[in-house]
C-alpha positions as CSV (number, residue, x, y, z in Angstrom):
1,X,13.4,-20.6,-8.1
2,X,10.6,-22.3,-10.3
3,X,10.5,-25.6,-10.7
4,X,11.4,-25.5,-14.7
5,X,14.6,-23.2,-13.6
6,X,15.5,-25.6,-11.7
7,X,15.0,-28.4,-13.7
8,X,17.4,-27.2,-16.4
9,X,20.0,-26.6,-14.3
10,X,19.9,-30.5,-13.1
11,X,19.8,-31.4,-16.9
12,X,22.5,-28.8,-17.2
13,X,24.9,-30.4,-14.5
14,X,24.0,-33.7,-15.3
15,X,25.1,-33.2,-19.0
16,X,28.1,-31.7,-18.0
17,X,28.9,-34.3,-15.7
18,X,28.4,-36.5,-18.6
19,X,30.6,-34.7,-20.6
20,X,33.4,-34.6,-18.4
21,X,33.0,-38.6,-17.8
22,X,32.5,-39.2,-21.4
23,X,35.8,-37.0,-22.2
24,X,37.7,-38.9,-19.7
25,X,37.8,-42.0,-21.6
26,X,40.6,-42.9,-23.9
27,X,40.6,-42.0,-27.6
28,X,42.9,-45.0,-28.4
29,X,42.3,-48.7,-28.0
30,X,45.5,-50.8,-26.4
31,X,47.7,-52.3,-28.8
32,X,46.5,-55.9,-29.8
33,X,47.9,-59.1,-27.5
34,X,50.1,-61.7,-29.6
35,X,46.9,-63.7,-29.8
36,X,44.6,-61.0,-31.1
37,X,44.3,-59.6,-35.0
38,X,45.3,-55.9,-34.9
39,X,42.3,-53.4,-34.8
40,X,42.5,-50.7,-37.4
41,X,44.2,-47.3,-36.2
42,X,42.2,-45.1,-33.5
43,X,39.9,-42.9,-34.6
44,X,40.9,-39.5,-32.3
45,X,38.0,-37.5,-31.6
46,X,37.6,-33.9,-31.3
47,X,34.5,-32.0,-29.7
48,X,32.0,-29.4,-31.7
49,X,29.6,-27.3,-30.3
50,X,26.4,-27.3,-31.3
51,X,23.7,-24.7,-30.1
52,X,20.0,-25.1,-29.1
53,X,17.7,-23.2,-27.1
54,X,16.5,-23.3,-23.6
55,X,13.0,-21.4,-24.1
56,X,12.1,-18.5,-22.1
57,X,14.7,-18.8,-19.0
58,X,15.9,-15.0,-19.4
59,X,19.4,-15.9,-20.2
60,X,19.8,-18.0,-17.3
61,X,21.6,-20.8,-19.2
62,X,23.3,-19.1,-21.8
63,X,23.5,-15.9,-23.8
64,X,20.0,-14.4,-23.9
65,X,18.2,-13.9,-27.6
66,X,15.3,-14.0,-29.1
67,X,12.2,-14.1,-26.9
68,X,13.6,-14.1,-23.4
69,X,15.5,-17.4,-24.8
70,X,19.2,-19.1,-24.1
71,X,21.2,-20.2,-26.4
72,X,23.6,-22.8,-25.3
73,X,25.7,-25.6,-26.6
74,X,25.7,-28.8,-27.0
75,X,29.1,-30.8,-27.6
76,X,29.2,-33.6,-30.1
77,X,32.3,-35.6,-30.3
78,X,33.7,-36.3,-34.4
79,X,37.0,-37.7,-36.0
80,X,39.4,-35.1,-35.6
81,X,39.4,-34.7,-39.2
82,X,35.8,-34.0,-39.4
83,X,36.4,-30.8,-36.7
84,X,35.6,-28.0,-39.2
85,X,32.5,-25.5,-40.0
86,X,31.2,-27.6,-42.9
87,X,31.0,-30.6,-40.5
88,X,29.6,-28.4,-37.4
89,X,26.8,-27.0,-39.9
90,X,25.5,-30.3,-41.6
91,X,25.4,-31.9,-37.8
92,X,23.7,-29.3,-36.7
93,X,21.0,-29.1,-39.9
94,X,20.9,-33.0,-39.6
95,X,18.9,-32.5,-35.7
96,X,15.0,-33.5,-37.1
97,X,13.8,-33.0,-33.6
98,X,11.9,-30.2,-32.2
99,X,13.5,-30.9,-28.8
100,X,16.6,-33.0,-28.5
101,X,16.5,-35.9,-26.5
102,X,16.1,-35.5,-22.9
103,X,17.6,-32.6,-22.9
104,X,14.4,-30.6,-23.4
105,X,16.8,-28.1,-25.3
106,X,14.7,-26.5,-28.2
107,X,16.0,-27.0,-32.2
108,X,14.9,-23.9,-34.0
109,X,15.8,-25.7,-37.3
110,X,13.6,-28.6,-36.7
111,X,11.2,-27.6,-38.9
112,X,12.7,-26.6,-42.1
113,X,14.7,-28.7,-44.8
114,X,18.1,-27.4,-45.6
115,X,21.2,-28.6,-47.3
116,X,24.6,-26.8,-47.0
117,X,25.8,-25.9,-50.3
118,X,29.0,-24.7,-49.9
119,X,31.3,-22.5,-47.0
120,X,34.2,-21.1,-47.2
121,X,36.4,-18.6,-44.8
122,X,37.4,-15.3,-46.2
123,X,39.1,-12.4,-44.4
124,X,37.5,-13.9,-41.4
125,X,33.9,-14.0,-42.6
126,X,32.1,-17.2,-42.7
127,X,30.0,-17.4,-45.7
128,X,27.3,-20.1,-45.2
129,X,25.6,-20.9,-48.3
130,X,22.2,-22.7,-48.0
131,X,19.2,-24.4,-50.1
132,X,16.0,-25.5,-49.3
133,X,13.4,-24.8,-47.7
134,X,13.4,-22.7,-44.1
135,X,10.2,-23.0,-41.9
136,X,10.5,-20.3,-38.9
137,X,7.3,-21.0,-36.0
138,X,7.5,-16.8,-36.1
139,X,9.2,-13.9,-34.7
140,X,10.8,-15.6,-31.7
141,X,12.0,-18.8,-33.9
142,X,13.9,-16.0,-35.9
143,X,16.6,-14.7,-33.8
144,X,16.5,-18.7,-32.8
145,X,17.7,-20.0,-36.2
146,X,19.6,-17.1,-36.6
147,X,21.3,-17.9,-33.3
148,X,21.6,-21.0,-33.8
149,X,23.5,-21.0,-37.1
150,X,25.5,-18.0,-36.5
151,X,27.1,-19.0,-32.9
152,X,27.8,-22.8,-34.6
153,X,30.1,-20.6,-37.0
154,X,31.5,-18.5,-34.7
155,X,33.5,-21.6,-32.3
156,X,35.7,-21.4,-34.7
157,X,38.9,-19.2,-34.3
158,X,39.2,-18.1,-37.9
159,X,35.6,-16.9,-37.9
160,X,34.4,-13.5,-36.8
161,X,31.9,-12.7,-38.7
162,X,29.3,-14.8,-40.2
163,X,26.6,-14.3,-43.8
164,X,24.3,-16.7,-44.0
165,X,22.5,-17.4,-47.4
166,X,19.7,-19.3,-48.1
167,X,18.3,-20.3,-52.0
168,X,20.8,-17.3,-52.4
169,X,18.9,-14.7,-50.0
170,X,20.6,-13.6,-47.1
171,X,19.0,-14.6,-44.2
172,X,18.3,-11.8,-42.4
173,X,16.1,-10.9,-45.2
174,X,14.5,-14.1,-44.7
175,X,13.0,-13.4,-41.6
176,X,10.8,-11.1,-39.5
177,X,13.4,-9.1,-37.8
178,X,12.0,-9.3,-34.1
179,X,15.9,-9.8,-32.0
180,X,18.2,-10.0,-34.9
């Protein structure tokens, strides 16, 4: 196994490992002692995915697209009330780097400036409506921000099927067409 291989699948375990630690702790706080002011109420999180790429591992990590690419997820924890496909699109649009953190995972989106407009659910379709301005790095970025976009819609269980529209184009228009 190369050495790259391997070292995703440490970063892999460890942020799983970090995951599971990190969901272990409580969502609540304790109620307040007689000689405390009361907190406000807890906040109760829920967990989106958000999904990056792992560059040219062959589907090792995740499902295989693009250029020999991964796509896998990244949770994010939110207010329960946040825990929806508008929320999961604007976090993942608001990612400015080309690689988050140590991670090393790969942000297709990095590039380009986009604001969601509007979505909304309809006989099971997600339709994603977009503005600004996308910037692809070429053929294998493509099926990336394609990817990337499409599988953040599909977490949810009312979503099947997703269109994606950008200054009212449809995406797949948009780009080259090398893996979509």
């Amino acid at each position: 196994m190369n050495k790259r291989v391997l070292a995703i699948i440490i970063i892999l375990l460890f942020a799983a490992v970090a995951g599971f630690a990190y969901s272990q702790k409580p969502t609540s706080t304790p109620s307040p002692s007689p000689q405390t002011s009361p907190s406000p109420s807890p906040t109760l999180l829920s967990t989106i995915n958000l999904y990056l790429i792992v560059l040219e591992d062959a589907g090792q990590t995740g499902d295989l697209i693009g250029c020999n690419d991964s796509l896998v997820f990244l949770q994010r924890r939110f207010p329960s009330a946040d825990q929806d496909l508008k929320s999961a699109i604007q976090q993942l649009l608001s990612i400015k780097d080309q690689y988050y953190g140590q991670s090393g995972f790969y942000n297709a989106l990095y590039n380009s400036n986009l604001t969601l407009d509007s979505v909304s659910i309809e006989n099971n379709e997600a339709i994603i409506n977009l503005s600004g301005e996308l910037v692809s790095g070429g053929t294998c970025d493509d099926p990336r921000i394609k990817a990337q976009l499409t599988k953040t819609a599909l977490q949810f269980p009312d979503v099947q099927t997703v269109s994606i529209f950008i200054n009212n184009q449809p995406l797949n228009s948009l780009l080259s067409g090398k893996g979509n």
